[in-house]
Every structure is written in C-alpha cells, then in structure tokens.
C-alpha positions in Angstrom: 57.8 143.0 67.1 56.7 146.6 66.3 55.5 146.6 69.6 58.6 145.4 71.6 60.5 148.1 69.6 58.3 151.1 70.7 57.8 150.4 74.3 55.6 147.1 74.9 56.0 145.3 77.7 58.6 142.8 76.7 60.5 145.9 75.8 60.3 147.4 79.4 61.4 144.0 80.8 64.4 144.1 78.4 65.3 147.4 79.5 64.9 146.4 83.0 67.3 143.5 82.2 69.5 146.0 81.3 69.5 147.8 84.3 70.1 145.2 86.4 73.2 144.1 84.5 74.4 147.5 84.8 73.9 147.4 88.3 75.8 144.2 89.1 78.5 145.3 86.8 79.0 148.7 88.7 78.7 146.6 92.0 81.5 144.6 90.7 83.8 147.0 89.8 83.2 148.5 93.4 84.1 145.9 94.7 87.1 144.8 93.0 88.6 148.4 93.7 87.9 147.5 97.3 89.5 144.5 96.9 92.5 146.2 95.4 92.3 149.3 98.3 92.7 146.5 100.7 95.6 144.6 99.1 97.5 148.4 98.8 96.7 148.8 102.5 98.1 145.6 103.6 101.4 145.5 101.7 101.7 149.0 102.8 100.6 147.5 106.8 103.3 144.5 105.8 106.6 147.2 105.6 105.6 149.7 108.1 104.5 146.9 110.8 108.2 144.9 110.0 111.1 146.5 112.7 112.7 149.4 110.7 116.1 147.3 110.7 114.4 144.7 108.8 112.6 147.1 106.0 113.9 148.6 103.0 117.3 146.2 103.4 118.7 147.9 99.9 117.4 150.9 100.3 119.5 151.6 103.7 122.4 149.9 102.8 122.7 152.8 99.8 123.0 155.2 102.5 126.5 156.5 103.9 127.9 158.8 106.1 127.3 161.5 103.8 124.0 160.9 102.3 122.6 158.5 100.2 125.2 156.8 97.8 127.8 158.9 99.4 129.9 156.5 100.1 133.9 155.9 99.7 135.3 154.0 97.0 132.9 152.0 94.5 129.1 151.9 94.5 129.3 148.4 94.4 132.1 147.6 97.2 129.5 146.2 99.5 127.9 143.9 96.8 124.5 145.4 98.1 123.9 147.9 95.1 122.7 145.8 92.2 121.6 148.8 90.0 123.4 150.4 86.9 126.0 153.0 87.3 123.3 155.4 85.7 120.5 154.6 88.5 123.3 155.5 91.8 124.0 158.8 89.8 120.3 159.9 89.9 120.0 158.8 93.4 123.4 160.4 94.1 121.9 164.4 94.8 119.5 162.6 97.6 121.4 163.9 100.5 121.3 162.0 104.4 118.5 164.4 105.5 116.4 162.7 103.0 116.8 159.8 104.3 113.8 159.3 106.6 112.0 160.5 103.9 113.0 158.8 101.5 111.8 155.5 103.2 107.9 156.7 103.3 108.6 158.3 100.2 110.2 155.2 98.5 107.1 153.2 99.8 104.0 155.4 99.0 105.7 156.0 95.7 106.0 152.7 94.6 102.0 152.0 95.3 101.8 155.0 93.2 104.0 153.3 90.3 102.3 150.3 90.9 98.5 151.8 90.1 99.9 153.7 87.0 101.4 150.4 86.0 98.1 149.0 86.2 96.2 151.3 84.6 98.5 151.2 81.9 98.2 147.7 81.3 94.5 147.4 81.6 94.0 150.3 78.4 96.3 148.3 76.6 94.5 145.4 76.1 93.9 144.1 72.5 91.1 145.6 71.0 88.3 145.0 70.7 87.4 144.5 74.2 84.2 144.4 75.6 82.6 146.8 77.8 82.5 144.4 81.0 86.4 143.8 80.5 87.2 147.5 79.8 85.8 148.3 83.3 87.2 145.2 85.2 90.6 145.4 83.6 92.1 148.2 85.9 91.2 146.7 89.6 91.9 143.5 88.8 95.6 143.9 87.2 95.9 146.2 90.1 95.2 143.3 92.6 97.1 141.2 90.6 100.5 143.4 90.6 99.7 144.1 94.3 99.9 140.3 95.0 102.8 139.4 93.5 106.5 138.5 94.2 108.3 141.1 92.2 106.1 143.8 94.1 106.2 142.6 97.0 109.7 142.1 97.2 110.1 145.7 96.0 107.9 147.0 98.4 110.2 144.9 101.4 113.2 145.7 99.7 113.3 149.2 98.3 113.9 148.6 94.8 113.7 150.6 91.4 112.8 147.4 89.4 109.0 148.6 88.7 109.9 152.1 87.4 112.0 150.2 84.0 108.3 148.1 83.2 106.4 151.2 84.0 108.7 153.1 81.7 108.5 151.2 78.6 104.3 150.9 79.1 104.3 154.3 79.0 106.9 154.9 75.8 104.4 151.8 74.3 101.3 153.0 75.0 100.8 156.2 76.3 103.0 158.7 74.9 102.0 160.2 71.1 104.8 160.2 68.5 108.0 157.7 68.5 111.1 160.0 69.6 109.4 160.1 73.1 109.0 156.7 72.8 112.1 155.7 72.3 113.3 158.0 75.2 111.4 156.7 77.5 112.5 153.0 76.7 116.3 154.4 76.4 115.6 155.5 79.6 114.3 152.3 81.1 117.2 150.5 79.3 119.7 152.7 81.4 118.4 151.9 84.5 117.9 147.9 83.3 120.1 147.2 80.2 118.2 143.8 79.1 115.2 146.4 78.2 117.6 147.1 75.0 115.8 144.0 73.7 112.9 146.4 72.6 114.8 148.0 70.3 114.8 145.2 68.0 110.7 144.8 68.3 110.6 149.2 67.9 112.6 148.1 64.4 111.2 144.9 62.9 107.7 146.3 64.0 108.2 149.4 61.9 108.9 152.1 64.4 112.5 152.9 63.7 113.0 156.2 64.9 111.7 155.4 68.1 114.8 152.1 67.8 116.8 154.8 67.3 116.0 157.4 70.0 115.9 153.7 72.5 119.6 153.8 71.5 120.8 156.9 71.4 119.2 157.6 74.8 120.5 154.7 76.2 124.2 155.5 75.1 124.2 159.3 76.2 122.7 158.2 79.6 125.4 155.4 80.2 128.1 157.7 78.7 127.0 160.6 80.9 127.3 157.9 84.1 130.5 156.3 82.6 132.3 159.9 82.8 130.6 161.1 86.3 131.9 157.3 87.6 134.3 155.5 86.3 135.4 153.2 88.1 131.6 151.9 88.7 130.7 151.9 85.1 134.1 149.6 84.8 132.8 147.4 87.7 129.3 146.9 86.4 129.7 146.8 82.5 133.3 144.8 82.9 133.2 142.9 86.1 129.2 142.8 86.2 128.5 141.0 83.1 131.5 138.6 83.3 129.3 136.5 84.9 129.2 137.8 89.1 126.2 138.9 90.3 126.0 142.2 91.8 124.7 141.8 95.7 125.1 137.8 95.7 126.5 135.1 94.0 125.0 134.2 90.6 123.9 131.3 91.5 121.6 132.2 94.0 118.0 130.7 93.5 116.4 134.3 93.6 118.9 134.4 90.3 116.2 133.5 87.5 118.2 133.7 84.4 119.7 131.3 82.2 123.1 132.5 83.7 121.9 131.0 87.6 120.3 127.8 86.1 123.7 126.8 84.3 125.2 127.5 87.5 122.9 126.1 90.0 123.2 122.7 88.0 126.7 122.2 88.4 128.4 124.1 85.2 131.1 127.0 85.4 133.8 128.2 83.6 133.9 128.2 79.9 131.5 125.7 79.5 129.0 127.2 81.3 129.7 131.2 79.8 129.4 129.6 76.0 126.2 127.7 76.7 124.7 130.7 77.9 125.6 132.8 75.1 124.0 130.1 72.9 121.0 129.5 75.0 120.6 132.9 75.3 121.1 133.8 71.7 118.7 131.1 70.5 116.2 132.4 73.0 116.2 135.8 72.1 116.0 135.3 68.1 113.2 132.8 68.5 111.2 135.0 71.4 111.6 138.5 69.7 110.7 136.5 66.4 107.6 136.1 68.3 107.4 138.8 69.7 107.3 140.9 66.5 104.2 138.6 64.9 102.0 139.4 68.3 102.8 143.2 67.6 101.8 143.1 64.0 98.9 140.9 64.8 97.7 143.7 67.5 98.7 142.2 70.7 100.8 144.8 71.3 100.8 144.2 74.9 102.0 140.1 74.7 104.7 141.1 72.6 106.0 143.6 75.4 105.6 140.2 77.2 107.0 138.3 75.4 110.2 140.7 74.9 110.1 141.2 78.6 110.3 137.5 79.1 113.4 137.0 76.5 115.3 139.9 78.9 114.6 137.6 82.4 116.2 135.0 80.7 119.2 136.3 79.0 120.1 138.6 81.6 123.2 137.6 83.4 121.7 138.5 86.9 117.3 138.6 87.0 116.6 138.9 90.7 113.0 138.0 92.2 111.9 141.9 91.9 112.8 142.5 88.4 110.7 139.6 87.4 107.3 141.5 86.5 107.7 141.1 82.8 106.2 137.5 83.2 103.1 138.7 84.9 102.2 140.5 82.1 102.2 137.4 79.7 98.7 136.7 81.6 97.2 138.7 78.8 98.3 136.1 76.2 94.9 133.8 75.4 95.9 130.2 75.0 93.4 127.3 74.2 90.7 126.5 71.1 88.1 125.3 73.7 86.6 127.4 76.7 87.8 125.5 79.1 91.1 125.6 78.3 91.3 129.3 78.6 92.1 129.6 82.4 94.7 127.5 82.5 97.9 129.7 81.3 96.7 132.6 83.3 96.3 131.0 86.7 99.0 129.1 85.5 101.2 132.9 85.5 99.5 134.2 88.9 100.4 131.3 90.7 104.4 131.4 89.7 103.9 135.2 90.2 101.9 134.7 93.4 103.1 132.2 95.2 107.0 130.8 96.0 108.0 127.3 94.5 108.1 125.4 97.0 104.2 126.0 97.5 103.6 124.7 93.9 105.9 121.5 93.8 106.4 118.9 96.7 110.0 118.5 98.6 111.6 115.8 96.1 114.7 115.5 95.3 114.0 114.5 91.0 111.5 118.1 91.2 113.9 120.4 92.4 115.4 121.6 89.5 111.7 122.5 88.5 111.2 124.5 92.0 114.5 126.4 91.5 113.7 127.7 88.6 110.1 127.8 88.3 109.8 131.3 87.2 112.6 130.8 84.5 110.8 128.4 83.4 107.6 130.4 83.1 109.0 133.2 81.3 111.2 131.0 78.9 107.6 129.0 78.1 106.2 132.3 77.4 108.8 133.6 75.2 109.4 130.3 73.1 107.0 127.5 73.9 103.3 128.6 74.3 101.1 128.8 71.5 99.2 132.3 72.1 96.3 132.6 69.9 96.6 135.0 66.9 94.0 137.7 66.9 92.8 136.0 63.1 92.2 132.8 64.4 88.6 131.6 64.6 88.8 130.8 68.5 90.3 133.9 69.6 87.1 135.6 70.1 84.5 132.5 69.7 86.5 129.2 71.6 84.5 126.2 71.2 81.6 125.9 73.8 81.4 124.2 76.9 79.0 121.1 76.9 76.3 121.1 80.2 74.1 119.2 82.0 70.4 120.3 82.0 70.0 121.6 85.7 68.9 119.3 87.7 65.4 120.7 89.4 65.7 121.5 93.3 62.6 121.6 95.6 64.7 124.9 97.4 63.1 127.8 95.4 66.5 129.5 96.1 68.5 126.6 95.1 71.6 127.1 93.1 72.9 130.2 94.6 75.4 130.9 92.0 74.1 131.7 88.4 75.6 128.8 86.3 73.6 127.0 83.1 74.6 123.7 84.5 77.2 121.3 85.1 80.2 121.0 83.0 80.8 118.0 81.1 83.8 118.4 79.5 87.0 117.3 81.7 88.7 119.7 83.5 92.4 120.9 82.7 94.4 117.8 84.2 97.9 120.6 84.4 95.7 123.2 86.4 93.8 120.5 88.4 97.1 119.3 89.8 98.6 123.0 90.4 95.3 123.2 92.2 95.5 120.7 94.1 99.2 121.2 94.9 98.8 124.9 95.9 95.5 124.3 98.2 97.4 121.1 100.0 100.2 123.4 100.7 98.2 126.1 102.3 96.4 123.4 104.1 99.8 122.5 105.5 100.6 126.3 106.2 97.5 127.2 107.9 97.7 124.0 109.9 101.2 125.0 111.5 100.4 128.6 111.6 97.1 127.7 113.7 99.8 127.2 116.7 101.9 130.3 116.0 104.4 128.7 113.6 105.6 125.6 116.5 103.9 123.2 118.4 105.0 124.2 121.4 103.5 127.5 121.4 99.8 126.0 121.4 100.8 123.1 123.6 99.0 124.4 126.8 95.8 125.4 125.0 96.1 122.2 123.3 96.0 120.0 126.1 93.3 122.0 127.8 90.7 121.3 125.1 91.7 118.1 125.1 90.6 117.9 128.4 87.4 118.9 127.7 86.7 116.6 124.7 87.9 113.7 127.4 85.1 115.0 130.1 82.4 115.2 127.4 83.3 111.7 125.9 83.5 110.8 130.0 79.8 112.0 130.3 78.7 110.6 127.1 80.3 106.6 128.3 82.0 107.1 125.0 86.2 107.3 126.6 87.2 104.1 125.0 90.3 105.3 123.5 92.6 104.2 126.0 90.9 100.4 126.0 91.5 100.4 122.3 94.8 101.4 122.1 95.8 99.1 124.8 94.4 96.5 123.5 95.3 96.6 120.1 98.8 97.4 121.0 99.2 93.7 122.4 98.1 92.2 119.0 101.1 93.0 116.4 99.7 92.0 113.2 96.6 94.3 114.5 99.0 96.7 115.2 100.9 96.9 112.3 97.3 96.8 110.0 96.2 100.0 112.1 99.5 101.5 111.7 100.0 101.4 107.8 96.1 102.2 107.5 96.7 105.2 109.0 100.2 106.6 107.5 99.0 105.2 103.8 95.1 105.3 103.0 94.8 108.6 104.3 96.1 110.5 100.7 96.4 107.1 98.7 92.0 106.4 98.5 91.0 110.4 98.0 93.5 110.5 95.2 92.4 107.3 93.4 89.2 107.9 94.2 89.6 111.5 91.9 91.6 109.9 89.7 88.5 107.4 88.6 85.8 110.1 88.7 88.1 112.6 86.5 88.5 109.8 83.9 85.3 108.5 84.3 83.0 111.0 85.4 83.8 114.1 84.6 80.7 116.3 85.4 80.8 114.0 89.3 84.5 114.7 89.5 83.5 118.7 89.6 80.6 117.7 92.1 82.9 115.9 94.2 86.1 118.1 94.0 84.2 121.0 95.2 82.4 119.3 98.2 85.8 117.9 99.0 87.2 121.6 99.1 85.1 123.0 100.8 85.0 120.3 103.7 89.0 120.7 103.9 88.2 124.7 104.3 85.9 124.0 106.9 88.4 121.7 109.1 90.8 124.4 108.4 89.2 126.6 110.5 88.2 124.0 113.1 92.3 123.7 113.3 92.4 127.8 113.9 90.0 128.0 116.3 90.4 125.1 118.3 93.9 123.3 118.7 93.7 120.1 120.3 96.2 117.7 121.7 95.3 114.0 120.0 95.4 111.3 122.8 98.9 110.2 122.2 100.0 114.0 123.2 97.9 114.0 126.2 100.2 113.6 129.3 99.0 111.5 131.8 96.3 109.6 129.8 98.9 107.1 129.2 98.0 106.3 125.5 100.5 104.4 123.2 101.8 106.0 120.3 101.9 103.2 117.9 103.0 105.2 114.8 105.7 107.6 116.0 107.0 105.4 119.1 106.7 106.8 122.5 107.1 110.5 123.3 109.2 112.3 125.5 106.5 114.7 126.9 109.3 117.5 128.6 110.4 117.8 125.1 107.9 120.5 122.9 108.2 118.6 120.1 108.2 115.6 121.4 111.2 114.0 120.5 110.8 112.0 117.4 107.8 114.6 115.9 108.5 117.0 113.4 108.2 120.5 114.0 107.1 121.3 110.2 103.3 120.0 110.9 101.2 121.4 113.5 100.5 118.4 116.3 97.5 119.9 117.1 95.3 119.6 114.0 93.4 116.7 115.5 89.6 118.6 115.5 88.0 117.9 113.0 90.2 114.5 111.7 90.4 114.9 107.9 91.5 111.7 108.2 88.1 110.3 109.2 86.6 112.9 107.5 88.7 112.5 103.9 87.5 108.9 104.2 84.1 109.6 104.6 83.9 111.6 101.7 85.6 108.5 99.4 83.0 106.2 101.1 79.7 108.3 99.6 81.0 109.4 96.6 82.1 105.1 95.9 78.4 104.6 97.7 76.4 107.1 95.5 78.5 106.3 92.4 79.6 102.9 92.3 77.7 101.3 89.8 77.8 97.4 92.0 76.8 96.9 95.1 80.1 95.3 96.7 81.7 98.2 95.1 79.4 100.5 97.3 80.1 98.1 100.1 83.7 98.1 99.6 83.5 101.9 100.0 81.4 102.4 102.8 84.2 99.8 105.0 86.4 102.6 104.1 86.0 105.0 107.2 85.0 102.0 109.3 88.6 101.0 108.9 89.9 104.9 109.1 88.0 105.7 112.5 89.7 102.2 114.4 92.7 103.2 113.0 92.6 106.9 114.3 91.3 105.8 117.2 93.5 102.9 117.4 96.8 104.4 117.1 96.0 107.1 119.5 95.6 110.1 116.9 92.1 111.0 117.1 89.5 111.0 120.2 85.7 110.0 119.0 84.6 112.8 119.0 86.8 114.0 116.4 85.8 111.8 114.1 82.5 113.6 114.8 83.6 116.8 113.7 85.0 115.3 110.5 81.4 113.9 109.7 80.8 117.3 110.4 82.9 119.7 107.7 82.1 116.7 105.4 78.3 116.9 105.8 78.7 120.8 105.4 81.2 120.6 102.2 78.5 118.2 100.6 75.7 120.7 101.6 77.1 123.8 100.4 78.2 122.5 97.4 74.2 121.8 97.0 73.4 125.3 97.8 76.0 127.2 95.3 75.8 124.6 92.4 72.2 122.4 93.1 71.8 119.2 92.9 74.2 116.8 91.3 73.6 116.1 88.0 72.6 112.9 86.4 74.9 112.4 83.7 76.3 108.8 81.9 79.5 107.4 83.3 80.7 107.7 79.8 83.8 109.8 79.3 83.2 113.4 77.6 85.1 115.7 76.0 84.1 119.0 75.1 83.1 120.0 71.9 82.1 116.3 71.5 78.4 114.7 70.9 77.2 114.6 74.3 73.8 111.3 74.7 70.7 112.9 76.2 70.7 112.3 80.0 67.2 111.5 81.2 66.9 114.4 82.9 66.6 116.7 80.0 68.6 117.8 76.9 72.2 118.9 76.7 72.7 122.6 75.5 76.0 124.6 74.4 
C-alpha cells in the first residue's frame, strides 16, 4: 500500500486511469457544445431559410404605419398582440426604421436569451452535484431548450415568452440580495402576470422582502402602462381575463390551460368560468404547497418548476411558446430504483420535443389526451408526481441495477460500447410504449417524407427502379410475381387468407412477440428490441435512398391489387390509396423483414420445438402473402433479410453476445439465480 501511495506502479496506472477519464469527459463536453452549435445554427437556418411573409408572424403584425405598435385605436384590435399592456409600452419607442432590424435582432437575441437561460439553469442544479454533471449540465440544457416547442415557436413566431423564465432565473439564482430579486420577478410578472405565483413561494419560503419588491414592482409597472394606455389595460385586464383569448379563441388546442381544456370538452358559460376557478384554485394551493417543501428541501430549481407549472395551468390563455416552465421540471428525480430514473425526464423532452400527435395514435377515445398533452404534463408535475426529497435514501444511492455476467466474444473488440452487462430488471413498460409510439411515428414520417411529402412526387423515380428490380429478377429466372398473383387471385379463400395475412400479422406477431419476451424475458426483450430498432433504421434509409413502385403500382405489369382493389393509374394517388403513407416504401419490406425477426427470436427462444417451428412458418407465410398480393417483388424480401441480418449483427457488435439468462421473470432489486455463464453482480 505504501508503495501505491508514493508512486508504484499500480499508482501510475491509477493516475493514468485518471487521465483518460479526463480525456473522454473533455471530449464529451466538446462535443455536446457541438451538438448544441449545430442545433443554434439550424433553428437559426429554419427562420431565415422560411419566405420573410411567413417568419416572425407576431412580430410583423405589431408593426403599423408609424412604427412598431404605432397603430390606431387598441393594441389588441387585430387579436394578434397577446402580450400585456406593459410589454407593447416598452416596444412602443421602437420606431418603423427599426423594423428590419428588429427581425435579425429579435432572432439572434433570442439564441442569446436562450444560452443565458441555459446556463442559468445548469448552475442551479441541486447541490451537490458531481463534477461530470457540473460540466455536462450547460450543453446539454442548451440542446434541450434549443429542441423544444416553446423555442422553437418563439424563434418562428417572434415572441417575448422566454425573456419572463429567463427573468425570474436570474431574480432566483443569480442576482445577490432579495429587493433585486423581487424586481426582477415583478418585472417578469408584468410582462406575464401568472409569474405573480412566485410571490407566494418568495413568502412561505422565507424571502419576504423580495414577495414584496415581486409586488410592488409588478403594480408600479402595470399602473405606469394602465395610465400611458388605457383603453388597452381595460381590454386586457377586463375583457382579457373574462375568459377570450387574446389572438385566438380560447379554445384553441395551442391553448394549454385549464381555461382551453374546459372549453375544448364542451363546457362554457358559468359552468365552465366556476370550474375553472375551482380547478384552478385547488391546483395552485396544492402545487405551490409543493413547491414551497422542494425549496426548503434545496431543490430550488423544481420548485421554480413546479410554480411555473401551477402558472400554465391556471392561466386563462397558455399558448405553445409560453410553455417552457414544464421543461424545466426535467430536473425533478423520480424513482427508488435506477431504472426508473429516465423515465419522467424523457417522459418531459418528449411532450417538450415533439407535437401530440407524434406521441398518441389518431383515436377517437385518446384525443382528449393529444389535445392536452402538455397540460397534462405540467398539471402531473405540479400535483401528481412524487419527486424525490433531497433526504431520502435513494436520492443520491437508487437501488442498483441487476446484470448478466458478460457473455465472452471470440471478437477481441467485441462489445463496442462500455456496459457491465445485460440488464435484468424489466424495463419502464410507460417509457417502453412512448418509445415505441414516438419511433413508429417517425417511421411513418420519414417514410412519406422519402417521396417529398406525396406520392406522386416520387412516382417516376419510383417506377424506374422498379424496372430495374424486374430486369434483375428477369436475369435471375426469379419474375414470378405476376404467376402468383394471378393465380392466387382465382382461388378466393387463398385470396382472402393472403389478404388478411398481410393487413393483420404484419403489427399483430412483432407486438405479441415483445409482449411475451418483456414479461418473460426481460434481459432477451432488451436484446431483441434493440436488433429490432436498428433493422427498422436500416429500411429507413433503404426507403430514402431508393423509392420503389411495389408490383401493384407498376403500370403495365398488369398485377392485381388484391388488398386495395384495382388502381386507377392516371390518378397520383391512385384512387382508393391514401396520400398519408408513402407508396413507395416497398425496398427493403419490413413486412418480410418484421416477420423474420419474430421467426428467430421464437426459433432461438422458444423453449419447444413446434414452438420454434410455428415461428419459423411465420415469414414463409409473410413472403407469399407480400408477394401474393402484389406488394412486394422477391427481391425485396431480400433486402428485408438484409436490415434484419444487419440490426441482429450490430446489436452484437455494440452490446456482445446475448446473454444467457433463465426465462424466469426479474425484477430489479430482486434475488437474481446464478446463470451458468457466471455470477450476477450489482
């Protein structure tokens, strides 16, 4: 030991351990400030590339014939203004010369706001925090502000919304002393008056004076716009808050507040004002109640969140871009075991990230869930989830994820990716399905996109590769699509089989089949999840790079379309096709492809050997139907041996070999049986 501490040679190899983890972590945070560069660069690409007619929509229609808010009669005659009567009297000295600069000035400067918000946030992380995080924190909530809705839209837009969050950061965390604090906050509240709920968390968390300067600020500021205008402190603090929403109806879906859910589902009137007022009351003593134990308990930053949450939903109007209060919940941790932990933050960046119809299929019963999928985050975050106090024994130790012993690989190099093994535990089932959800819908996007958004537009390439695939399958004596289609079309219970194969097993089998492994096999649901991924990437950019028309699209080739009925080929679409779903997504078929992954996973599994049987008859049945109906050529299902192959193989070379583990259901924390392979370690 004595010589380890003065300079041996294990010492030399720790210190050279050392330097390589400083290394990596300095390569990291590189590159996550790349990362974030790039995202500022192409939000920044995004407005400047979009016609000038089209950009900064609010942000023009301030502008009169006079200058900027110079206009007759109210601010808020043409409904397009949606700020306070405080925030048009310091944009009223901006003058119409401005206003070509004010457009690259609005834009830049909101990047700028943006960063600071970032930065902001990341150094106000509950301490303690470790050094990796401390470094990390800053690019990362960067990207992650850069990424979402609320910025985005502000960006688009031209909107002031970030400048109110920003605002009360700084009078949180940044600024020394509480008068300044609370002027900073009064003056975020004047610009966006549902920031008055911080007043309350300034008072119950000890910091009255700075409740006090929040107040007074506020009032002087409103009464200062309230004597320079009016009539449009009358029209927002009288006509505004009576319930219509100030540039489009309430009930508008970008509306998440309590006010536009009550509306959208049908209430008005009375009725629908006093419910509010009760929800709204009831959310804001129970959230701020919250709010104020995170602040005591030194999470000062969730309880900003959490009082930012409260404000989106009791505000009358909360538009898309004023919504930036829920990202910040991220922060919150959530979950006694490790594996639990990602779940409410990916959770958060996918409501912030991504719209709602992206997250929840188009039914009818799940609508009311799309419409108000971000009210519905923010009220969960201000009433509903159970954010770890910072004196709670898995705050800072969660209990451990149970692995596999690695299973050894004759590749030297063999896994990539530095992982202790494979998890046993089960994964989140909520976040497995939002997965699942989200990468199906981008599936669907990319797939249309491939074309340029319609099918008509990659018709001609379409049918061009499709000649091709016919001359090679000509040269190869494999062309026997036509023969098949023909010839099952004159057998109708052959038919029929072929045409409900197709249109049901394709999502039906892969589903079940991860439905079994999840409950199961948890550790070979992982394996087989992520080989299943990255095949579906794979065929997504087979779809990209080479659109072809299916035989049933091909004109001239004179191939029945049993599913759809026959096509009327001077039609783009084709008469009785859909334009939501790209035509032309036939190479690689995922549905051969999706089939051949169920058949090895049931063939490598299955613990019977009809069972294996049984799964391998699988694609057998899914390449005659494909071919049979006149979706696919051969060859295709070729290529969808092929993404499956390479989503099996990569999934080898970043994770190694699948490991051998019981079939017996695990849970983690639990008392795991030694596998044969080796012992099971924490």
């Amino acid at each position: 030991m004595a010589n380890v501490e003065h300079g041996g040679r294990a010492g030399h190899t720790f210190a050279a351990g050392a330097q390589t983890a400083r290394t990596r972590l300095r390569a990291l945070r590189v590159g996550l400030w790349v990362i974030a560069a790039l995202l500022a660069a192409r939000q920044v690409a995004a407005v400047l590339g979009t016609p000038r007619a089209d950009r900064l929509t609010d942000l023009e229609t301030w502008v009169g014939p006079d200058g900027v808010l110079h206009v007759k009669g109210s601010l808020y005659d043409s409904t397009q203004f949606t700020g306070t009567p405080f925030g048009g009297l310091v944009l009223k000295p901006l003058t119409r010369a401005a206003e070509q600069a004010l457009g690259w000035g609005w834009t830049f400067g909101t990047l700028l706001l943006v960063v600071a918000l970032g930065l902001v946030a990341a150094r106000a992380l509950p301490q303690p925090v470790s050094r990796r995080t401390a470094l990390l924190a800053a690019p990362v909530s960067i990207s992650l502000l850069m990424l979402s809705l609320p910025v985005r839209n502000a960006l688009y837009l031209g909107q002031t919304s970030i400048i109110p969050v920003l605002l009360v950061l700084l009078g949180c965390f940044a600024v020394r002393g509480e008068r300044p604090c609370g002027v900073l906050i009064g003056l975020a509240a004047a610009l966006e008056p549902t920031v008055l709920l911080f007043a309350p968390l300034l008072w119950f968390t000890g910091r009255r004076r700075a409740a006090a300067s929040t107040g007074i600020t506020f009032a002087a500021l409103t009464a200062l716009a309230w004597a320079a205008m009016p009539h449009d402190s009358n029209t927002y603090w009288v006509h505004h808050l009576a319930g219509v929403g100030l540039g489009r109806a309430a009930d508008d879906l970008a509306n998440q507040s309590l006010h536009g859910a009550l509306l959208r589902f049908g209430l008005s009137g009375p009725l629908e004002i006093g419910l509010f007022l009760a929800l709204g009351a009831a959310v804001a003593v129970l959230g701020l109640r919250r709010a104020v134990f995170y602040a005591r308990d030194g999470q000062l930053l969730l309880a900003v969140a959490v009082t930012g949450c409260v404000a989106v939903a009791v505000s009358p109007t909360t538009w898309q871009y004023q919504l930036l209060w829920v990202l910040l919940a991220v922060v919150g941790r959530v979950g006694r075991k490790t594996s639990d932990r990602f779940m409410w933050p990916v959770a958060v960046v996918l409501v912030m990230t991504l719209p709602g119809k992206m997250m929840l299929p188009n039914m009818a019963v799940l609508h009311p869930v799309r419409d108000n999928v971000v009210l519905i985050a923010a009220l969960a975050a201000a009433t509903l989830v159970p954010f770890l106090s910072r004196t709670s024994a898995y705050y800072r130790a969660p209990v451990p994820t149970d692995y596999a012993e690695p299973v050894p690989s004759r590749w030297k190099r063999v896994p990539l990716l530095p992982v202790p093994g494979r998890v046993l535990a089960r994964p989140n089932l909520l976040l497995e399905l939002l997965l699942i959800r989200v990468g199906y819908s981008a599936y669907q996007q990319v797939r249309l996109a491939a074309t340029g958004g319609t099918n008509a537009g990659g018709r001609a390439v379409a049918e061009h590769h499709g000649d091709q695939i016919l001359a090679v399958e000509r040269f190869l004596r494999i062309d026997i699509e036509h023969w098949v289609n023909h010839a099952v079309f004159k057998i109708g219970f052959l038919r029929d089989f072929f045409d409900f194969y197709y249109e049901s097993f394709h999502f039906f089998v892969p589903l079940g089949v991860l439905a079994v492994l999840y409950v199961r096999r948890p550790a070979d649901y992982r394996w087989a999840r992520s080989a299943l991924g990255f095949a579906t990437l794979f065929a997504l950019v087979g779809f990209w790079l080479y659109p072809l028309a299916p035989p049933r699209l091909m004109p001239g080739l004179g191939v029945i379309d049993t599913v759809h009925g026959v096509q009327d080929f001077s039609k783009p679409d084709y008469g009785t096709l859909t334009a939501l779903t790209n035509q032309y997504a036939a190479m690689p078929s995922l549905h051969f492809g999706w089939s051949l992954w169920c058949g090895l996973v049931i063939a490598i599994l299955a613990p019977k050997w009809w069972m294996k049987v049984l799964g391998l008859l699988h694609p057998l049945f899914t390449v005659s139907a494909i071919v049979a109906t006149g979706n696919h050529w051969i060859l295709d299902a070729v290529g969808g041996a092929a993404v499956v192959a390479a989503g099996f193989g990569l999934t080898h070379l970043l994770q190694g070999p699948r490991p051998r583990t019981p079939g017996k259901t695990v849970e983690a924390g639990a008392e795991v049986p030694v596998p044969a392979t080796g012992r099971i370690r924490s």
